[in-house]
N, C-alpha and C positions, 0 to 999 in steps of 0.2 A: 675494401680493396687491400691487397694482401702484396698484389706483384706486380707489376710493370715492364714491359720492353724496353729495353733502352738502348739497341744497337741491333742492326741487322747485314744481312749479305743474300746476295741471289744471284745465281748463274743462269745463264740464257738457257732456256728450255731446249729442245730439239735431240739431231744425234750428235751424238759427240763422241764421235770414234777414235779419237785419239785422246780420250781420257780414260779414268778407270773411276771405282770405287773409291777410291782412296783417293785419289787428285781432284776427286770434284768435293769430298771433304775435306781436306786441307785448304782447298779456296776460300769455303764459306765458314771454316771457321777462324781463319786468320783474321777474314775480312769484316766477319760480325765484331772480333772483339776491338778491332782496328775502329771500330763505324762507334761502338758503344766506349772509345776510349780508356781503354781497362787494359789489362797486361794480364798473358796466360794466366800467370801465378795466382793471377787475382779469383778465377773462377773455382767454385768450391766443388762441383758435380758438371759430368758431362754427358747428357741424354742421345743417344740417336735412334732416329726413327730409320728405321731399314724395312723392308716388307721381303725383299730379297724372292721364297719363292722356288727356286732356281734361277731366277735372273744371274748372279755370282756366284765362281765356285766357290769364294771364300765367304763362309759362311759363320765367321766369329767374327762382327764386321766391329763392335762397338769401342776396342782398342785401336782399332785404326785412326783416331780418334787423335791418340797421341803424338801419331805423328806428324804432327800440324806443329807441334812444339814442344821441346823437350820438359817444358815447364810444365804439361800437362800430366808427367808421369805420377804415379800412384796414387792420381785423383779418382772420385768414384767414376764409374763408368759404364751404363749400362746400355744398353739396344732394347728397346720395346718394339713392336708390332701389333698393327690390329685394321689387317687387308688397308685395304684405301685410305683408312682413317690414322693411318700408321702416323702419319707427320701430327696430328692432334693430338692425338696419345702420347708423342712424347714431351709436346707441349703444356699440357693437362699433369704430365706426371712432372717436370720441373716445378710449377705451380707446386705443388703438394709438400714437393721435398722443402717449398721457401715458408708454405704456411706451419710445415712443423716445425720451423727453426734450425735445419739443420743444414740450411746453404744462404750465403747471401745474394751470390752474383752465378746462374747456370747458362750453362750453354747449352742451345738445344739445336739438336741438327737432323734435316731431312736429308734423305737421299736415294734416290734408284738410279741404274743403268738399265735399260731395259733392249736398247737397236740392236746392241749388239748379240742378240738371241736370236735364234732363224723364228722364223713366223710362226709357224706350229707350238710349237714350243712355247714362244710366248703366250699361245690362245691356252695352252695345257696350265700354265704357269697360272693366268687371272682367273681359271676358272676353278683353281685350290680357292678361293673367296663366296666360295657359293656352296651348297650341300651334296657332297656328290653323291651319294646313294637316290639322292631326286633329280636331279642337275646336270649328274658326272657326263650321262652321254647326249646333253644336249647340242643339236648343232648349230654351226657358230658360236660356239664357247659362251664367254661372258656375255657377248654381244645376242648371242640367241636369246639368255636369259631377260636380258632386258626389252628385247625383242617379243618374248611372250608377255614380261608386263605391257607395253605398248597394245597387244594387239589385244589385250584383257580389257584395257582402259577406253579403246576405240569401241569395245563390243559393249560396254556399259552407257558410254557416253556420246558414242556417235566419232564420224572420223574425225582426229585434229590435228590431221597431218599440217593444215596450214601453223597453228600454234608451235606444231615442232620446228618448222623452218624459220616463222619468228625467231626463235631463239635462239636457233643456228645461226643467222644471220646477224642477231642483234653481240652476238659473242664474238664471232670471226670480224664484224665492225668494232666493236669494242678493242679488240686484239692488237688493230691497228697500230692503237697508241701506245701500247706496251714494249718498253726494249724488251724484256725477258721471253717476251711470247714465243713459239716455234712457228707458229703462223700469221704473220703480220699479211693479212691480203683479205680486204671487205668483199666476202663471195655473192652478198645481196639475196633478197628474198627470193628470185624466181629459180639461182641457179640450184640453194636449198632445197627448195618443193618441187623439184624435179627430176625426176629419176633419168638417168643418162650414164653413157660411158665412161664419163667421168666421176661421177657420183651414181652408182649404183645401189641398189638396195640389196644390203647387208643381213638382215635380219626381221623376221615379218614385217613392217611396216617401216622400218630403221634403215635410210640411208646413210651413204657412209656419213654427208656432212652431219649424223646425228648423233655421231658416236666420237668419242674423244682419242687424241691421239697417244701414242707411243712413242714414248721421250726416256731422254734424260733429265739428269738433273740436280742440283742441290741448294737448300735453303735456310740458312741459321739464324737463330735469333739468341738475344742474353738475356735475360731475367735477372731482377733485380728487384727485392725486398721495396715495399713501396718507399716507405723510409729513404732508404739509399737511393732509390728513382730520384726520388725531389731533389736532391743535390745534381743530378747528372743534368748536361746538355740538354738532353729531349728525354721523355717518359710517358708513354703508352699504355694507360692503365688497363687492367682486367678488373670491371664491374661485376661479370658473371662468366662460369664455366661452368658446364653440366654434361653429364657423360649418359646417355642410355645404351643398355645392351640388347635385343631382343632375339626373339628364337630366330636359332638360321637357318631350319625347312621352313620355306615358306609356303607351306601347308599348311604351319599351324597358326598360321595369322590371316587378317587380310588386307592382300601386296597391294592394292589400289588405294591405303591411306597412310601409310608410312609411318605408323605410330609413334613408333623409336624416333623420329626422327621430331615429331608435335613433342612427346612426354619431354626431349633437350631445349628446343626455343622453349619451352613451358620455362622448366628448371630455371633457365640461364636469367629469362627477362626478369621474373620473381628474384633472383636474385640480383639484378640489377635495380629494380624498384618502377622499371619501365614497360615501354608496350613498343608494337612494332613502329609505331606514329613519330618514336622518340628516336631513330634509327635514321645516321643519313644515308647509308648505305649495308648492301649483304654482298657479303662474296660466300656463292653457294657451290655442292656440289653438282656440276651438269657431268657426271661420265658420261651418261647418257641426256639425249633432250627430252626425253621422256620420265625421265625423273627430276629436271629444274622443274619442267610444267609440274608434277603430283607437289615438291617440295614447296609451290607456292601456298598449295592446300594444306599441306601438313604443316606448316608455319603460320596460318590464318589469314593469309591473303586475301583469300577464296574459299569460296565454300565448297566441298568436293564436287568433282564435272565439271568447275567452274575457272579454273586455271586460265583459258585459255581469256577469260572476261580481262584479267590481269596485263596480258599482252595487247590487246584489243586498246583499251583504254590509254596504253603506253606508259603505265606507273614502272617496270621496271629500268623501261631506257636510262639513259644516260640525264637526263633530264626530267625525267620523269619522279612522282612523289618518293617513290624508292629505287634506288640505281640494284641492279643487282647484274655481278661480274663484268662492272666497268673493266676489271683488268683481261677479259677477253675468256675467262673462265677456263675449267679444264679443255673446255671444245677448242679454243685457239692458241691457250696459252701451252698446254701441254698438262699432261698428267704422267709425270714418274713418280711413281706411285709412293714411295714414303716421304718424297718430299712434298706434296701437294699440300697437308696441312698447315706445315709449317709454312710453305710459300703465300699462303689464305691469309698469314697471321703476319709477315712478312710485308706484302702488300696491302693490308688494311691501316700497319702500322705509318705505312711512310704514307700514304694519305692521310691520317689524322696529323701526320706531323706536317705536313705541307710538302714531299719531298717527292711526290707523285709525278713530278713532269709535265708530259703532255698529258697522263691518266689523272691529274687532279682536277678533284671537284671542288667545287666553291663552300666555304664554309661546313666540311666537313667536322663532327665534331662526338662520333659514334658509330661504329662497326659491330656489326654481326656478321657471325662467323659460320657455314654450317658444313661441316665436314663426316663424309660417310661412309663407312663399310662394308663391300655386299650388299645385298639388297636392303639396305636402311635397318641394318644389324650393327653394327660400330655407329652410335650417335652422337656426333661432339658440338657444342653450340659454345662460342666464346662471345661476349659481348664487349668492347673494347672502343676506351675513351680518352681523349688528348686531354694531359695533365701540359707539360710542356714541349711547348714545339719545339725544333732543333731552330 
């Protein structure tokens, strides 16, 4: 173990049209170094994850950074991106900077504005995360795409519309108990599996409750050399991170096993010395519900077609032998898009430390992470364990 959390921040998901780019990073990162009791000065590098897009016209966002505190000037300061996965990536890339030595204390920060884009736009914007010469003129944007995985996986496996609403429901329940969520309201399984006025279907088999929403957002965390962790308040250690990249025509693979997404829980667990058994919970990526159902498969849950055995059984509830998206997932909680990683790592942190609220689980004491890119092309798998609680 190289690095550890030791401080975080998180803004309520939703819209928030009287913020900007920049006021919703100056909150989370006042507030992470405020939470990890450190002083500007103290941080050595300052990461942000932005995915951007055209979501903002301002598009050199990673100096904005600075002006959270003047103490931050002529620190390093960089913006990574990498589609969805944008908030892991730059949590993966602070790790890096701590195990070469050459930071002791980072800040790492998510962030998107996305409401504020007329609708169109927005659908032109997520669908720059998919290949467009195969893609570009699908309809329904992103949403179509995942929509023909869905109805690939129906035509293999038989319909699992009920498994998609499982999820949908078991997320928008989960959600509930989340302050940060954008949607705090238990929709329940019939009104999921049921195509209506209110929930219409979206995309081949994709109603809307299947697809995730359009937020804002932002969410910071500090990093701290494991060493320096042990002295601090609380510390959240990193057992394992593992990054896979894989092709992004998804032609040249096959979309119904999410390999990139297996080849990172692989990496990660091996590098933690564990298996999924040792895990008290997962915070995964659902943008869509049809990719929580295949990520059960590609993480070993299930054996492929068999996802839905997962939900059936109730291992991933709240209660269940694996929780996964107690905090209401991207389906309830929100997804702005470069904050989403970091928010996964954010919320897993203040559960291992006990600071979960009404979303703590009992005896929590190991988090997996799995955050995704495009069609399971950005692969980030963090594994994360309580050294000391707050």
């Amino acid at each position: 173990m190289t690095a550890a959390i030791v401080g975080w921040a998180h803004t309520k998901f939703g819209k928030a049209a009287n913020e900007s780019v920049e006021s919703l990073i100056g909150k989370v990162a006042q507030g992470a170094i405020e939470n990890a009791g450190i002083d500007a000065s103290d941080v050595d590098e300052i990461i942000l994850g932005h995915f951007n897009a055209g979501f903002s016209k301002q598009d050199f966002t990673a100096s904005l950074v600075l002006q959270a505190s003047d103490d931050f000037r002529f620190k390093p300061a960089t913006r990574v991106e990498n589609a969805c996965a944008t908030g892991s990536a730059a949590v993966h890339q602070g790790l890096k900077s701590i195990a070469a030595g050459q930071a002791r204390f980072v800040l790492v920060i998510g962030v998107e504005q996305m409401t504020t884009t007329p609708g169109p736009e927005i659908g032109e914007n997520l669908l720059k995360a998919s290949f467009l010469p195969e893609d570009g003129d699908t309809p329904a944007g992103f949403a179509g795409v995942f929509g023909n995985i869905a109805q690939s996986y129906f035509q293999a496996y038989g319909d699992q519309s009920d498994a998609l609403a499982m999820i949908a429901a078991k997320n928008h329940r989960n959600g509930v108990k989340n302050p940060y969520a954008q949607m705090r309201k238990d929709l329940g399984f019939e009104f999921c599996r049921t195509e209506s006025e209110k929930n219409p279907r979206v995309a081949g088999p994709l109603k809307r409750t299947d697809c995730s929403l359009v937020s804002d957002g932002a969410a910071a965390l500090v990093l701290a050399d494991f060493q320096t962790a042990l002295g601090r308040p609380k510390a959240v250690a990193f057992r394992g991170a593992a990054h896979a990249q894989d092709f992004l025509p998804m032609s040249k693979r096959d979309i119904l096993k999410f390999e990139g997404c297996g080849q990172a829980w692989g990496r990660a667990l091996s590098q933690a010395g564990i298996t999924l058994d040792d895990l008290s919970f997962v915070e995964t990526h659902d943008c869509f519900t049809i990719a929580e159902l295949i990520e059960y498969e590609a993480m070993g849950l299930a054996k492929a077609g068999e996802g839905a055995r997962v939900l059936s059984e109730g291992i991933t509830e709240v209660d269940g032998k694996l929780p996964v998206n107690v905090s209401g997932g991207l389906k309830a909680k929100g997804h702005p898009i470069g904050a989403t990683g970091v928010s996964m790592h954010v919320i897993s942190a203040m559960q291992l430390a006990g600071e979960a609220g009404d979303m703590q689980l009992p005896n929590a004491t190991r988090a997996g992470i799995y955050n995704m890119g495009g069609t399971a092309v950005a692969n980030y798998v963090s594994i994360l364990e309580a050294v000391k609680a707050a």
